[in-house]
mmJSON file of the N, C-alpha and C atoms, coordinates in Angstrom:
{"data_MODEL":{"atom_site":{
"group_PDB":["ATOM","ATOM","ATOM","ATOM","ATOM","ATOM","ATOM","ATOM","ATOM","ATOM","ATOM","ATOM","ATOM","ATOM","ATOM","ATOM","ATOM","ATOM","ATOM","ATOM","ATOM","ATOM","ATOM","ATOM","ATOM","ATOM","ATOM","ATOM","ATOM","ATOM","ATOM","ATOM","ATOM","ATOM","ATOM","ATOM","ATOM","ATOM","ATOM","ATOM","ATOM","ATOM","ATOM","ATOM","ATOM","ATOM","ATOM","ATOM","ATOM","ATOM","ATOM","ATOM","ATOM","ATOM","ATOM","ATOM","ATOM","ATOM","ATOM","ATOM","ATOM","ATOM","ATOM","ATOM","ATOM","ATOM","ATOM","ATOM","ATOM","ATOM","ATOM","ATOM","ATOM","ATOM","ATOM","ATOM","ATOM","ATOM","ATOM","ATOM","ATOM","ATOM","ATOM","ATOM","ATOM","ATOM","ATOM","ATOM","ATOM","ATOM","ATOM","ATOM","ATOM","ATOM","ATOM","ATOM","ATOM","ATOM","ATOM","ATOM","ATOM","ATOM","ATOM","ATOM","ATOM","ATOM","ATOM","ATOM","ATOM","ATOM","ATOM","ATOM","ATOM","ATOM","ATOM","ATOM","ATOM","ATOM","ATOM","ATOM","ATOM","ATOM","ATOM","ATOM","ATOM","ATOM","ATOM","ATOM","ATOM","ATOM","ATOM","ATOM","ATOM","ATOM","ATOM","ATOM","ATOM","ATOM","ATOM","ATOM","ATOM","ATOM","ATOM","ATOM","ATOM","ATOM","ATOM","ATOM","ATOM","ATOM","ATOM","ATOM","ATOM","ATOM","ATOM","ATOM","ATOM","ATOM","ATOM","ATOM","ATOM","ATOM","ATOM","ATOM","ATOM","ATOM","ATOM","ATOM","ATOM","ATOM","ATOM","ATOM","ATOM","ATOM","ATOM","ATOM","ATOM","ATOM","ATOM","ATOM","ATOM","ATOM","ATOM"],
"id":[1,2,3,4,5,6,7,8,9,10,11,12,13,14,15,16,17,18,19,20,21,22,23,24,25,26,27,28,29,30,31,32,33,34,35,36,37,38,39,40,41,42,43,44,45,46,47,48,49,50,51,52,53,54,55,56,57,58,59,60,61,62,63,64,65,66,67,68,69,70,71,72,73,74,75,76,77,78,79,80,81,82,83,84,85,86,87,88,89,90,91,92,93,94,95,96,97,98,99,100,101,102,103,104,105,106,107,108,109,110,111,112,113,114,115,116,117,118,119,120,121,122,123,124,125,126,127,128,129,130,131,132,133,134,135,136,137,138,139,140,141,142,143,144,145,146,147,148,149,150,151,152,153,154,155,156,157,158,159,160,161,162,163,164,165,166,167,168,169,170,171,172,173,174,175,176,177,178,179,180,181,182,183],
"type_symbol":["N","C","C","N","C","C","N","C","C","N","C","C","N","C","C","N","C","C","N","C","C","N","C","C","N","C","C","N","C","C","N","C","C","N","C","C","N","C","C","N","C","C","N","C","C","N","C","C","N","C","C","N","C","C","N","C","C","N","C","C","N","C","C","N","C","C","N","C","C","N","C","C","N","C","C","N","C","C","N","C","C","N","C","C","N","C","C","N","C","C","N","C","C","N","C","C","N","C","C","N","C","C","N","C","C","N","C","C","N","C","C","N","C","C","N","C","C","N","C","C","N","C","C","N","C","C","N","C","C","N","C","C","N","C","C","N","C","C","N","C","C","N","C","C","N","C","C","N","C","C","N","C","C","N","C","C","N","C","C","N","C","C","N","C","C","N","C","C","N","C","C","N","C","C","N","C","C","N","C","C","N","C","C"],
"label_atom_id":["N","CA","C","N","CA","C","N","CA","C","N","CA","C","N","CA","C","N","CA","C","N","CA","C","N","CA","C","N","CA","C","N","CA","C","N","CA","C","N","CA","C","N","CA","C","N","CA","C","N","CA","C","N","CA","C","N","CA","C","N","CA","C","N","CA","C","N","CA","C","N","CA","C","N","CA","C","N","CA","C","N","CA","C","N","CA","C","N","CA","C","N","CA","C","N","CA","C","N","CA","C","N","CA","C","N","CA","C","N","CA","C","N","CA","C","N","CA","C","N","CA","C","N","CA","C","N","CA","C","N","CA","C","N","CA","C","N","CA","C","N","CA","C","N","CA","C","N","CA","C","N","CA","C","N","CA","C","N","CA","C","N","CA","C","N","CA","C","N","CA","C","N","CA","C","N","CA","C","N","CA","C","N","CA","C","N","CA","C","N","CA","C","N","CA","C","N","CA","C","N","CA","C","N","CA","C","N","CA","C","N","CA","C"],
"label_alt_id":[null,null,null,null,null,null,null,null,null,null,null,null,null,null,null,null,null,null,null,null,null,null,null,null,null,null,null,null,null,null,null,null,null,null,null,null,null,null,null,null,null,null,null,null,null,null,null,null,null,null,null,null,null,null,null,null,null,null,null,null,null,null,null,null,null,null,null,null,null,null,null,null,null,null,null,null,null,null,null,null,null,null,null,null,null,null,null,null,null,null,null,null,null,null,null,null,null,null,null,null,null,null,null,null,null,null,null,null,null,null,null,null,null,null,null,null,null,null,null,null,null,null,null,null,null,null,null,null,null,null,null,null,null,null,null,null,null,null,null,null,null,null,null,null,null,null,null,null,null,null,null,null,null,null,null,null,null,null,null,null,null,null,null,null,null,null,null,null,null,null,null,null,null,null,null,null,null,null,null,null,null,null,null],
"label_comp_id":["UNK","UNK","UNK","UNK","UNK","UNK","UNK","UNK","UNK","UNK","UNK","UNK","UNK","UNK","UNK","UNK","UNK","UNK","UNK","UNK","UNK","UNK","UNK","UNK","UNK","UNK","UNK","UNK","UNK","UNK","UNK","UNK","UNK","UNK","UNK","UNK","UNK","UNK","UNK","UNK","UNK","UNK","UNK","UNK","UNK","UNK","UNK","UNK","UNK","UNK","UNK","UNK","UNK","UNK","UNK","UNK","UNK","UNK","UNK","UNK","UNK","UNK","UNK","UNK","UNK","UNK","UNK","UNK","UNK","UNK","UNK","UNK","UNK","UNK","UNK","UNK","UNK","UNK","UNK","UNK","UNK","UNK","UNK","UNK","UNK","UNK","UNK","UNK","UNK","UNK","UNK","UNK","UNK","UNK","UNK","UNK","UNK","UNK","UNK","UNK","UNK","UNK","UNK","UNK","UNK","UNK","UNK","UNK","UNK","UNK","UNK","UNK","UNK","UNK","UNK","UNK","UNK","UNK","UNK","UNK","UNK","UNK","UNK","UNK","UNK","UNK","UNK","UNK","UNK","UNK","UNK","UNK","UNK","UNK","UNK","UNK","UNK","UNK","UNK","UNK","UNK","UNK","UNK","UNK","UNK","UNK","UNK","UNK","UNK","UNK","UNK","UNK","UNK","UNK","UNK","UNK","UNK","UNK","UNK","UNK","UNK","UNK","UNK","UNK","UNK","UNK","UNK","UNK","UNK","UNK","UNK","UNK","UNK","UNK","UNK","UNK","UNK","UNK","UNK","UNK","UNK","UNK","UNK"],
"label_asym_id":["A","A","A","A","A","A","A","A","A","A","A","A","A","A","A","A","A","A","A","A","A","A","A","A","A","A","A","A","A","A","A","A","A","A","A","A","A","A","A","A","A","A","A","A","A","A","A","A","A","A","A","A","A","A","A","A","A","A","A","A","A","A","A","A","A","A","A","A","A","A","A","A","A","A","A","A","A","A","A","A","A","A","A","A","A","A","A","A","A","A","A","A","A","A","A","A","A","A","A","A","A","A","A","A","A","A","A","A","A","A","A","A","A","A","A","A","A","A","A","A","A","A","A","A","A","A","A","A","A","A","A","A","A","A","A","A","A","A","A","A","A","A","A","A","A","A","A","A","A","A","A","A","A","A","A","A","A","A","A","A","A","A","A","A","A","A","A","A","A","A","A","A","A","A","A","A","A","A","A","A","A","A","A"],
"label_entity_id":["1","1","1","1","1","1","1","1","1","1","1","1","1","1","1","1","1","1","1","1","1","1","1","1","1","1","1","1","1","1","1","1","1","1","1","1","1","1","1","1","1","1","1","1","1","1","1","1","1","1","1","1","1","1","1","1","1","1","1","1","1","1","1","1","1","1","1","1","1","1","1","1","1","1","1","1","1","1","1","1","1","1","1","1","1","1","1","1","1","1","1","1","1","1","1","1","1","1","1","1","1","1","1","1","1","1","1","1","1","1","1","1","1","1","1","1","1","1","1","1","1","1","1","1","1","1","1","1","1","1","1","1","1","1","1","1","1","1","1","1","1","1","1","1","1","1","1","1","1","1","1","1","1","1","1","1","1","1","1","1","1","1","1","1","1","1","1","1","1","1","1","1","1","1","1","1","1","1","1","1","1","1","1"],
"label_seq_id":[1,1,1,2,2,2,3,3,3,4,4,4,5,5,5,6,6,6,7,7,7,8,8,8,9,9,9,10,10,10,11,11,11,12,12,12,13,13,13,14,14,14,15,15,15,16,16,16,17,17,17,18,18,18,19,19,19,20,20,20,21,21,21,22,22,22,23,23,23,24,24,24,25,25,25,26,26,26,27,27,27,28,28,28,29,29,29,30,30,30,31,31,31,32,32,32,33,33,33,34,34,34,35,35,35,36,36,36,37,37,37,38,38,38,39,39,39,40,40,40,41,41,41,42,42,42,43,43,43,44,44,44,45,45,45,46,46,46,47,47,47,48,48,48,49,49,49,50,50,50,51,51,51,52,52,52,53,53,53,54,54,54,55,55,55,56,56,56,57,57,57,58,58,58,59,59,59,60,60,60,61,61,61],
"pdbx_PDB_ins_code":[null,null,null,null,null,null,null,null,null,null,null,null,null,null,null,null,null,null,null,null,null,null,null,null,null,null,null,null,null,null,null,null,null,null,null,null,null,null,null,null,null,null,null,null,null,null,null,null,null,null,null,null,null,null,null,null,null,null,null,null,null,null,null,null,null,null,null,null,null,null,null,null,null,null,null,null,null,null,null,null,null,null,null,null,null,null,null,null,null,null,null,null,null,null,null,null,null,null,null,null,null,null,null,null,null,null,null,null,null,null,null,null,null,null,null,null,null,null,null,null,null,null,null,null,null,null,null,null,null,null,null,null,null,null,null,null,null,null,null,null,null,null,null,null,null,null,null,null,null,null,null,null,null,null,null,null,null,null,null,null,null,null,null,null,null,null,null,null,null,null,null,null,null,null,null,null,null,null,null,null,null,null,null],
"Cartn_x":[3.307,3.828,5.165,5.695,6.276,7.483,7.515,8.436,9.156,8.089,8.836,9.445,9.321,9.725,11.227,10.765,12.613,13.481,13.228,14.088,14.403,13.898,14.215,15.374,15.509,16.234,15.744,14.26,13.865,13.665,13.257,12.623,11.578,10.518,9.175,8.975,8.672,8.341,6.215,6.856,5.804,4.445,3.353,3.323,2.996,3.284,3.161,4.157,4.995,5.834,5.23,4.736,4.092,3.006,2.039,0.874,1.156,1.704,2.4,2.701,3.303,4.328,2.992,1.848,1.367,-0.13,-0.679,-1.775,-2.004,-3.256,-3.913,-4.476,-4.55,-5.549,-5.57,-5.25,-5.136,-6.084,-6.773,-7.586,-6.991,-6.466,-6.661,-7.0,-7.053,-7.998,-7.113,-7.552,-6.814,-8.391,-8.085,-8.762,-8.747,-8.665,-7.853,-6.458,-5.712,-4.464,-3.917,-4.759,-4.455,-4.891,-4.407,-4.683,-5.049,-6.504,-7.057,-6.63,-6.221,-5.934,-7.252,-7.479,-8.546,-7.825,-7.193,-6.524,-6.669,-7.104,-7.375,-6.184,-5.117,-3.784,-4.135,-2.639,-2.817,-1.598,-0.937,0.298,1.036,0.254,1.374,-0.423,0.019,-1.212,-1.587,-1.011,-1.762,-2.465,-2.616,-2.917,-4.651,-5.588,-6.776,-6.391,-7.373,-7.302,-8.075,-7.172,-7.811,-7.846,-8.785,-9.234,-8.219,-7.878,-6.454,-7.419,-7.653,-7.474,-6.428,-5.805,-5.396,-5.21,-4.969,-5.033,-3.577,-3.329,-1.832,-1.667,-0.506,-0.496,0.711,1.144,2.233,1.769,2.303,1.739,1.791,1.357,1.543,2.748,3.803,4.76,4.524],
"Cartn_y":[8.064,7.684,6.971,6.282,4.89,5.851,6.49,7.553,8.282,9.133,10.174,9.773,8.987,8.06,7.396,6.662,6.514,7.265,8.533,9.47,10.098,10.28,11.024,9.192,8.529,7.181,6.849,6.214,5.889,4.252,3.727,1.883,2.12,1.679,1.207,0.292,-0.022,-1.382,-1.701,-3.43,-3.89,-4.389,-4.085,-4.398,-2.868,-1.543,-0.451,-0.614,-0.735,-0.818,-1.372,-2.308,-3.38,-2.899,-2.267,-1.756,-0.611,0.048,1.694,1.264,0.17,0.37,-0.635,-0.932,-1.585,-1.161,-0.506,0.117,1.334,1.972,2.975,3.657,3.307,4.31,3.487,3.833,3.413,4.125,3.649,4.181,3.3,4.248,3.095,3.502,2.792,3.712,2.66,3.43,3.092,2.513,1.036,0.604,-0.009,0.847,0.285,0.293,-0.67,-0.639,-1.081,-1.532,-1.872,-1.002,-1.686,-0.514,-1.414,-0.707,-1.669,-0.747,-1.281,-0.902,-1.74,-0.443,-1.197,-0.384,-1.254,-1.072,-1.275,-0.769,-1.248,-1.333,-2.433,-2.72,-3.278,-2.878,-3.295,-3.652,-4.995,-4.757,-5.307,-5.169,-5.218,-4.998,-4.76,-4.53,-5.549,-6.89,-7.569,-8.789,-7.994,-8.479,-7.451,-8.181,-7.677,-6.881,-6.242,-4.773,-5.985,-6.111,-6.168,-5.429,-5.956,-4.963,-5.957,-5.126,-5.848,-5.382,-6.337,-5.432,-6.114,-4.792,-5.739,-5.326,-6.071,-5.981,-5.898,-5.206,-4.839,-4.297,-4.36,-4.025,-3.029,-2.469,-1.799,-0.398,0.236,1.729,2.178,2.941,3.621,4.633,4.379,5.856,6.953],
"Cartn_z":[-1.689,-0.393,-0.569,-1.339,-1.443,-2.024,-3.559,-4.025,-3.215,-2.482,-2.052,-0.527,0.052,1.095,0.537,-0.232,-0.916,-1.508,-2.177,-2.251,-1.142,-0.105,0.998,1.842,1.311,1.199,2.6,2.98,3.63,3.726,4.142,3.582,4.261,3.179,3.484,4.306,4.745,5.4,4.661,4.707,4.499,5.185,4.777,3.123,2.665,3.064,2.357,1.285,1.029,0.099,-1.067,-1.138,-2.003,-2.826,-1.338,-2.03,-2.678,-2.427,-2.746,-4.586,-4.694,-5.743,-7.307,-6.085,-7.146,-7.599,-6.453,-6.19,-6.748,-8.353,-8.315,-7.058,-6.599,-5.552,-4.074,-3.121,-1.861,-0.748,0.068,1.339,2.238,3.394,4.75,6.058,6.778,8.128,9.237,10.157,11.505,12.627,12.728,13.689,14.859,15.753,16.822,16.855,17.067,16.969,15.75,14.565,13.125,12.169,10.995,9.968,8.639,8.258,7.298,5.834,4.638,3.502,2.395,1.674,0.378,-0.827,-1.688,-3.119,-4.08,-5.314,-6.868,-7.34,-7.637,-7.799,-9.1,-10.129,-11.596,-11.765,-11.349,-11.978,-13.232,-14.581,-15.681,-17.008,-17.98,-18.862,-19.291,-19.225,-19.449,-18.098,-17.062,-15.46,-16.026,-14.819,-14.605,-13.464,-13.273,-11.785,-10.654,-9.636,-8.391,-7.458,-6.406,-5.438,-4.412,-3.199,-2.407,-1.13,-0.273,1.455,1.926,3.33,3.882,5.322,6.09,7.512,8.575,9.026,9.563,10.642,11.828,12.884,12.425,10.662,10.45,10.375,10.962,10.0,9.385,8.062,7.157,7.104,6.329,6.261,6.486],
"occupancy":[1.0,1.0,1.0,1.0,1.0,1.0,1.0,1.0,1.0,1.0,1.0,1.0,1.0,1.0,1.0,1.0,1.0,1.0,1.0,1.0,1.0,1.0,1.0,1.0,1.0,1.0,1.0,1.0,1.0,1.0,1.0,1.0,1.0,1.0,1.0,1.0,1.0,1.0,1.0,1.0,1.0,1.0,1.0,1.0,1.0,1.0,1.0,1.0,1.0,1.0,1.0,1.0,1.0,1.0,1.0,1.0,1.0,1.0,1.0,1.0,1.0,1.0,1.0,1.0,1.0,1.0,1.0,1.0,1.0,1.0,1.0,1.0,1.0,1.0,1.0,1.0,1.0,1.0,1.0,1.0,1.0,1.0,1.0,1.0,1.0,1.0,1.0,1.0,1.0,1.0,1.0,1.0,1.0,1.0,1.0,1.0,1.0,1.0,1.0,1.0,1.0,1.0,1.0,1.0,1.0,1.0,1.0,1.0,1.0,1.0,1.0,1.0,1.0,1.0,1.0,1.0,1.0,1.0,1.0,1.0,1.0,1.0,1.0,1.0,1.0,1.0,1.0,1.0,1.0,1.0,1.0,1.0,1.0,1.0,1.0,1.0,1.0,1.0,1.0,1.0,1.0,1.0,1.0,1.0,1.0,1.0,1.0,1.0,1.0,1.0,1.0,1.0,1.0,1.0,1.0,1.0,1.0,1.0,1.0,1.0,1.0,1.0,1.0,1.0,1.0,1.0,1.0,1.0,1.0,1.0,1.0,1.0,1.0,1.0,1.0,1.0,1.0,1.0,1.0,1.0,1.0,1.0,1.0],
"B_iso_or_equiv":[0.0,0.0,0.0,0.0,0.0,0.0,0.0,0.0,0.0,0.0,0.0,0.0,0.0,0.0,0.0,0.0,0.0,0.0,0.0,0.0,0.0,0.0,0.0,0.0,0.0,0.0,0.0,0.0,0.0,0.0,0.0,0.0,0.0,0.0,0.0,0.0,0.0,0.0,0.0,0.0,0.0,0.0,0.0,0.0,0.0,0.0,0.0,0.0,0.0,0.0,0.0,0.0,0.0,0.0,0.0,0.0,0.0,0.0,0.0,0.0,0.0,0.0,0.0,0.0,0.0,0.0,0.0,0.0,0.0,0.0,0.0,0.0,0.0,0.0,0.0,0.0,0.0,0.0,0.0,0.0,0.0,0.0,0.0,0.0,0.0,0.0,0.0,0.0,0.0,0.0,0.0,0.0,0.0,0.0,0.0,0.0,0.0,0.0,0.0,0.0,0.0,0.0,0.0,0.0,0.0,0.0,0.0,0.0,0.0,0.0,0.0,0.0,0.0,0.0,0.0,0.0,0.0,0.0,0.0,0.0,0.0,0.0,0.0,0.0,0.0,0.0,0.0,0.0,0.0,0.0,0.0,0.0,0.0,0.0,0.0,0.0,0.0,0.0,0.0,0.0,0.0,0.0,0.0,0.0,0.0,0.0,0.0,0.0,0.0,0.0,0.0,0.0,0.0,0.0,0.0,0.0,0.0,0.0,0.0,0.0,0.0,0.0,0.0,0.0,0.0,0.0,0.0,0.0,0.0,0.0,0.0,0.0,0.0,0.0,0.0,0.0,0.0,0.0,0.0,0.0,0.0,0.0,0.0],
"pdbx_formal_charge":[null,null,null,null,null,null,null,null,null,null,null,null,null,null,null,null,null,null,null,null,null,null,null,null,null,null,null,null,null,null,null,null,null,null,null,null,null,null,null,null,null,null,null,null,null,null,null,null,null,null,null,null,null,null,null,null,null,null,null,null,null,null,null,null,null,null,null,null,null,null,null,null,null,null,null,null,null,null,null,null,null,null,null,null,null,null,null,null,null,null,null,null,null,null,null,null,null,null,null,null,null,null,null,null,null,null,null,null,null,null,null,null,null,null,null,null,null,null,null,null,null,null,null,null,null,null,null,null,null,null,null,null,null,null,null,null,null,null,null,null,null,null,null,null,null,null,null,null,null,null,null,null,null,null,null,null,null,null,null,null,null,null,null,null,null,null,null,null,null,null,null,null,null,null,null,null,null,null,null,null,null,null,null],
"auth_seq_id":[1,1,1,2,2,2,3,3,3,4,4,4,5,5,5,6,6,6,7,7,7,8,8,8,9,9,9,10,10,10,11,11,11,12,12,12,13,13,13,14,14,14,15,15,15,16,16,16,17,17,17,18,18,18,19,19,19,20,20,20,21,21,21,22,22,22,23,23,23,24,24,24,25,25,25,26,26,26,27,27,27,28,28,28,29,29,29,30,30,30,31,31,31,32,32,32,33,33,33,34,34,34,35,35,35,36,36,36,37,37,37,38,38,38,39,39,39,40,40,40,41,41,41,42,42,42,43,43,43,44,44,44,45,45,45,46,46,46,47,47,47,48,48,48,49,49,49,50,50,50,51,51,51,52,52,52,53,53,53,54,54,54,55,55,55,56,56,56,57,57,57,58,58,58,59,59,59,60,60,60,61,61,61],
"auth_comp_id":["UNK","UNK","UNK","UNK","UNK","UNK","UNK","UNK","UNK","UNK","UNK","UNK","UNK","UNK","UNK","UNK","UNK","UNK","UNK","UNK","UNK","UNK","UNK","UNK","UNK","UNK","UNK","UNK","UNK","UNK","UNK","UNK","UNK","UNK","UNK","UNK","UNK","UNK","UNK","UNK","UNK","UNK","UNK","UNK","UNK","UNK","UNK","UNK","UNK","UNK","UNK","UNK","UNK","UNK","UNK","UNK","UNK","UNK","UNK","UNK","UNK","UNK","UNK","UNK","UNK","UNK","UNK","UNK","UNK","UNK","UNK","UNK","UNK","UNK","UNK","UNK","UNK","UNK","UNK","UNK","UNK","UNK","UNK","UNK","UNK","UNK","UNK","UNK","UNK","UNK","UNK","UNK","UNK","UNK","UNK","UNK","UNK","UNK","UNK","UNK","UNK","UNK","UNK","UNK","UNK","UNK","UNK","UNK","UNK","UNK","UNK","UNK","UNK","UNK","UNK","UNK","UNK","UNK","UNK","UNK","UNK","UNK","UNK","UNK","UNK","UNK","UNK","UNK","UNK","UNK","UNK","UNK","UNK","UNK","UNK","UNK","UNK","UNK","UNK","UNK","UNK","UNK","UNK","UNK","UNK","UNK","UNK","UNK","UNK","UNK","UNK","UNK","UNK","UNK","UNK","UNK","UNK","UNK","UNK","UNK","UNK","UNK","UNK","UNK","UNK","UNK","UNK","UNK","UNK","UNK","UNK","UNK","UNK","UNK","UNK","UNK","UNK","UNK","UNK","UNK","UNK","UNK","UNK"],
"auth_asym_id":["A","A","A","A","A","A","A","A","A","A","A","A","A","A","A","A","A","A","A","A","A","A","A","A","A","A","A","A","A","A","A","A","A","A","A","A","A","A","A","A","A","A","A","A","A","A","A","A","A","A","A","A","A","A","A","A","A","A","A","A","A","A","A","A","A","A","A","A","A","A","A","A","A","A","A","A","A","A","A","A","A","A","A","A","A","A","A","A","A","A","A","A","A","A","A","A","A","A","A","A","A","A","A","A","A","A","A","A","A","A","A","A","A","A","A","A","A","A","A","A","A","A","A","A","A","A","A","A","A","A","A","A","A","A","A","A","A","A","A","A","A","A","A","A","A","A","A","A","A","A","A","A","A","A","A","A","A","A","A","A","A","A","A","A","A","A","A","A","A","A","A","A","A","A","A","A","A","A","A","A","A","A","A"],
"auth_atom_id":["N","CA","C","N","CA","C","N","CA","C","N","CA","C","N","CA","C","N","CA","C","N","CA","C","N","CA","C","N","CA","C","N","CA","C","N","CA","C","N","CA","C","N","CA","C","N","CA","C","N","CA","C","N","CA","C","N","CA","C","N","CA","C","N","CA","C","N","CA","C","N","CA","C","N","CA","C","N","CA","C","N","CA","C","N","CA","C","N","CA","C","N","CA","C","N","CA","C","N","CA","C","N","CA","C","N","CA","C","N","CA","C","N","CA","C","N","CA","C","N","CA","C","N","CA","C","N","CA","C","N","CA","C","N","CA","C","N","CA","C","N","CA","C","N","CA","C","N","CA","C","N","CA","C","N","CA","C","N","CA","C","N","CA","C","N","CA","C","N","CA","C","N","CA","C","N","CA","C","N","CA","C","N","CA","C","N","CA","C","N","CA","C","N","CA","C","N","CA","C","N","CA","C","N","CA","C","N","CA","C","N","CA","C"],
"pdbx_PDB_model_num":[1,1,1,1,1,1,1,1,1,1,1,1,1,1,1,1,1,1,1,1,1,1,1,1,1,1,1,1,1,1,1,1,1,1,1,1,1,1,1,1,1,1,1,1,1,1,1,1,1,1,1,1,1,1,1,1,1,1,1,1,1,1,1,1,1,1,1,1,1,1,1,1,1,1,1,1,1,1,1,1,1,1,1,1,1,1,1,1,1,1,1,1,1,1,1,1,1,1,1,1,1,1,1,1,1,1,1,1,1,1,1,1,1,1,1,1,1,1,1,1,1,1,1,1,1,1,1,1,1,1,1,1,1,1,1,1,1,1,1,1,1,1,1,1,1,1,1,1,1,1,1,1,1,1,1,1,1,1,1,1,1,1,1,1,1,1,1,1,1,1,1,1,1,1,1,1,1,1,1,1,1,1,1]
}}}
């Protein structure tokens, strides 16, 4: 999402950007007028894997 959004020289807006750039694997769903994200994010090898939600009135790219 996050890649090919900036080569096409777009800006992410956040927090997709964030999660995009840090997140293995992303799900998110639309509830209501928000949008819930659940992420297994790893960012550096010597960091543990967390799990991220998050809650947003932004939409997904």
């Amino acid at each position: 999402m996050h890649a090919r959004a900036l080569e096409q020289g777009a800006v992410v807006a956040e927090p997709w950007g964030w999660l995009s750039a840090c997140a293995q694997e992303l799900h998110a769903w639309c509830v209501g007028e928000r949008w819930v994200a659940l992420a297994v994010a790893h960012q550096g090898d010597d960091q543990p894997y967390q799990l991220v939600v998050v809650v947003t009135d932004v939409a997904p790219p």
